[in-house]
C-alpha positions in Angstrom: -7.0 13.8 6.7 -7.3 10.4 8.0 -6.1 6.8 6.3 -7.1 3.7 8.2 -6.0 0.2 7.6 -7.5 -2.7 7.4 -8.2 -6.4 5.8 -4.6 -7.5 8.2 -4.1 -11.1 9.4 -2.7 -14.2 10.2 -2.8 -16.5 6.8 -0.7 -19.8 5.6 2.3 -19.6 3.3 0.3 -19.8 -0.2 -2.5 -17.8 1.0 -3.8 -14.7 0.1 -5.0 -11.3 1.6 -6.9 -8.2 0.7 -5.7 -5.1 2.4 -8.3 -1.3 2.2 -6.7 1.9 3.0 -9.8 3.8 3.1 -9.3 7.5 3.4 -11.1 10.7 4.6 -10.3 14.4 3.8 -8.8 14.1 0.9 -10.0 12.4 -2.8 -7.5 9.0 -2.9 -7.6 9.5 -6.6 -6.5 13.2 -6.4 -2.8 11.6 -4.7 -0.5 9.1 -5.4 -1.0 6.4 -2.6 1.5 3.7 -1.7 1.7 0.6 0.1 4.9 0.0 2.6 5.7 -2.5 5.0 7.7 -2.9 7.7 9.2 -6.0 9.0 10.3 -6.2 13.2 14.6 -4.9 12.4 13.5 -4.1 9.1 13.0 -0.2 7.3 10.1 0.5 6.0 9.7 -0.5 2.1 7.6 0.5 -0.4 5.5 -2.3 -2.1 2.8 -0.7 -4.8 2.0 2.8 -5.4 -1.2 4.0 -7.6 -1.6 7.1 -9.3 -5.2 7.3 -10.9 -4.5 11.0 -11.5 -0.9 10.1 -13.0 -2.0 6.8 -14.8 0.7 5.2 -12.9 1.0 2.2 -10.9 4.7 0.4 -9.4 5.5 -2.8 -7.7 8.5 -3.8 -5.9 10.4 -6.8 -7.5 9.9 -9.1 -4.3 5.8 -8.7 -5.1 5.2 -8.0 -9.0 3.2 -10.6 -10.1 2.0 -11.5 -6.7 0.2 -8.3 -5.6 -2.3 -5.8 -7.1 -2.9 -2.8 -6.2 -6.6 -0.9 -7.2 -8.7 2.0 -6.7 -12.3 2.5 -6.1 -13.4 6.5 -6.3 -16.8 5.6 -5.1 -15.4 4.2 -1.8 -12.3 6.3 -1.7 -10.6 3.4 -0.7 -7.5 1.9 -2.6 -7.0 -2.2 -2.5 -4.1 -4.2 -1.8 -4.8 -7.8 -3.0 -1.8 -10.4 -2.1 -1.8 -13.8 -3.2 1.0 -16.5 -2.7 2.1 -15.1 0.2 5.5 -16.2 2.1 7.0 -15.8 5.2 9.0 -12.9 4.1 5.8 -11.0 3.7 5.0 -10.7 7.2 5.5 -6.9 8.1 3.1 -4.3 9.4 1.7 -2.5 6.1 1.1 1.1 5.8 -0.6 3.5 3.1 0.3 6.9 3.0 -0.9 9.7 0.3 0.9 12.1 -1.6 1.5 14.0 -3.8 -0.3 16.5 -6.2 -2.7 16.2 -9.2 -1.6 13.9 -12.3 2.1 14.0 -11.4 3.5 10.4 -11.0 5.1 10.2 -7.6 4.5 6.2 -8.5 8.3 5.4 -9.7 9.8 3.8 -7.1 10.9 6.7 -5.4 10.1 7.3 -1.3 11.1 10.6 -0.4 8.0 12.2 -0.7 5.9 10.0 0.8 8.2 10.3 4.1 8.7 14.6 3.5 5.0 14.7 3.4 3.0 11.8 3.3 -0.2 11.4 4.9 0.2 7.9 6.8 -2.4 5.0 8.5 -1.6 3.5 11.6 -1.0 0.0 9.8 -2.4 -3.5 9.8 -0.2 -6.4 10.7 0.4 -9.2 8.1 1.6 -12.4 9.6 2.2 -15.5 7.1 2.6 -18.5 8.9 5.2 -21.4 7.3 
């Protein structure tokens, strides 16, 4: 099982990014897969989650209505699409996968994804005032 990162960058406040997690070994649409980030002092945070399996999708509050998080089975790859970013988004973002089959692990919860997530190496995100 393998996740890789990518789409990371530097970008002006106001900007936006597009961040793929594309995955082999595993079906992303099988799992619930998350977004986190992780700011230098910071712990890591959870951002979006999708669960195509679930029908189930979460934002945080500091990026609801500012990201969006998508799935394409055909690429196995899951999309993180940021617009009107800040300075507060600068982190290094992570995807992880887990889960099992059509139950929604998308609520806002983290413990599984650290128990027995399958994580990327990350992508840094750096959003420049």
């Amino acid at each position: 099982v393998q996740l890789v990162e990518s789409g990371g960058g530097l970008v002006q406040a106001g900007g936006s990014l597009r961040l793929s997690c594309a995955a082999s070994g595993l079906t992303l649409d099988d799992y619930a897969v998350a977004w986190f980030r992780q700011a230098p002092g910071k712990e890591r945070e959870e951002v979006s989650c999708i669960s195509v399996s679930a029908g189930s999708i979460y934002y945080s509050n500091s990026v609801k209505g500012r990201f969006t998080i998508s799935s394409d089975k055909f690429s196995n790859t899951v999309y993180l699409q940021m617009t009107s970013l800040n300075p507060e988004d600068t982190a290094v973002y992570y995807c992880v996968a887990t889960g099992n089959y059509g139950i929604d692990y998308c609520d806002g919860t983290v413990a599984s994804f650290f128990r027995s997530g399958s994580w990327g190496q990350g992508t840094q995100v750096t959003v420049s005032s």
